[in-house]
C-alpha positions as CSV (number, residue, x, y, z in Angstrom):
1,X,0.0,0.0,0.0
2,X,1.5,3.3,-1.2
3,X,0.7,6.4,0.9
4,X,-0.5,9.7,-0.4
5,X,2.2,12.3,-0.8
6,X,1.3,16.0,0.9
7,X,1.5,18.7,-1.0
8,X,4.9,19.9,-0.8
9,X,6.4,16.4,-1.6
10,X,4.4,16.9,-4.6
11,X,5.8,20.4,-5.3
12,X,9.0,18.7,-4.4
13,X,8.5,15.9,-7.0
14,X,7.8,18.2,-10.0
15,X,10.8,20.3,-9.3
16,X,12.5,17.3,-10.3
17,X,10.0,16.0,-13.3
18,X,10.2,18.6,-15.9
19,X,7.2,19.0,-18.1
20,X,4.8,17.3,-15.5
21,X,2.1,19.5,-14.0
22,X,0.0,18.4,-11.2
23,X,-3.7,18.1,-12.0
24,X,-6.3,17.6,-8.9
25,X,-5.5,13.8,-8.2
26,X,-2.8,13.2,-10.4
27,X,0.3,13.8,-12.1
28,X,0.3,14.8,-16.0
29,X,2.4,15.4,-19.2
30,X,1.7,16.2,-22.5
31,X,4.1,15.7,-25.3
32,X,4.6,15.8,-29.2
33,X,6.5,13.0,-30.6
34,X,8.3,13.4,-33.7
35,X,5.9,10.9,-35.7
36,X,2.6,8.4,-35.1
37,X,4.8,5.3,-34.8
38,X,7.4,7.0,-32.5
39,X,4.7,7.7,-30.1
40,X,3.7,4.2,-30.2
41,X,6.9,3.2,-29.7
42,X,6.8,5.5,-26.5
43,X,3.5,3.9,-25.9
44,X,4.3,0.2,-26.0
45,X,7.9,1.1,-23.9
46,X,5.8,2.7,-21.0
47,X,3.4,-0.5,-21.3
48,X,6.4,-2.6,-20.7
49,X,7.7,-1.0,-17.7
50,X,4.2,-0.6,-16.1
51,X,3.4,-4.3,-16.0
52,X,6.8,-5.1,-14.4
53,X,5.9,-2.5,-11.8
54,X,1.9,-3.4,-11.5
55,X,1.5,0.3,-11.7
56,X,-0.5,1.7,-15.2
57,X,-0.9,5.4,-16.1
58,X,-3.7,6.5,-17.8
59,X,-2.4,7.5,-21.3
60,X,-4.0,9.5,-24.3
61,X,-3.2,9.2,-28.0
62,X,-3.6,12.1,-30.5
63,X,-1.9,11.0,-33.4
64,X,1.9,11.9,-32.2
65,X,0.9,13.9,-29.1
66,X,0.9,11.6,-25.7
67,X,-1.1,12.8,-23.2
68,X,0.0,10.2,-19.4
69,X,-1.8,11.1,-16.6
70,X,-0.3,9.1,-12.9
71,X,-2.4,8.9,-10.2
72,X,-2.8,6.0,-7.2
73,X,-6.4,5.2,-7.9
74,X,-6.4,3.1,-5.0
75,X,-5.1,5.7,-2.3
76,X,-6.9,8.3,-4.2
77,X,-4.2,10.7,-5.5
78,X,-0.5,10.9,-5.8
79,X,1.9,8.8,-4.5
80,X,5.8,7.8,-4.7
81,X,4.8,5.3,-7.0
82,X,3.4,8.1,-9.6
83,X,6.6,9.8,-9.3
84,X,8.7,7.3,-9.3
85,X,6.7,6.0,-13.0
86,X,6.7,9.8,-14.9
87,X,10.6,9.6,-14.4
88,X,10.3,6.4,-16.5
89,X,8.0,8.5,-18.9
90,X,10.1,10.6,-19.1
91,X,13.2,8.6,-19.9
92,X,11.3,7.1,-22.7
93,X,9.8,10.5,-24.5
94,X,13.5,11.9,-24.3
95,X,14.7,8.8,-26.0
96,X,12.2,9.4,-28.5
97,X,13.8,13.1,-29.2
98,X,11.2,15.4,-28.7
């Protein structure tokens, strides 16, 4: 069981997650890949790494532009686990070269 994170560990954990924004409940970045397939690539990478850590975002596809929003359903809002998984998001949409 993952705890909630307050506020300022929140502030705190998007000082360190650029491009994520906190939205009510959850944790959220939006960004245009060069090309449909290389945000399916992004995609099906972030897939990967969410079933080996049981942990899914919620992800929107626009044609190239990704929209993954983290959030603890369970606990009801954000916690080290939603953190800990944009980093990976990140990792992969930087690989990607936007």
């Amino acid at each position: 069981m993952a705890e909630l994170l307050d506020d300022s560990a929140i502030t705190a954990a998007l000082a360190d997650l650029p491009g994520w924004e906190r939205e009510g409940n959850a944790i959220v970045r939006t960004a245009k890949l060069p090309s449909f397939p290389a945000a399916i690539t992004v995609v099906d990478c972030v897939a990967e790494i969410a079933e080996t850590r049981d942990h899914h975002p919620d992800i929107d596809i626009r044609w190239r532009t990704l929209t993954f929003r983290c959030s603890t359903h369970s606990e009801g809002g954000i916690t080290e686990k939603d953190t800990a998984l944009a980093a990976s998001i990140s990792e992969q949409i930087d690989a990607a070269g936007t």
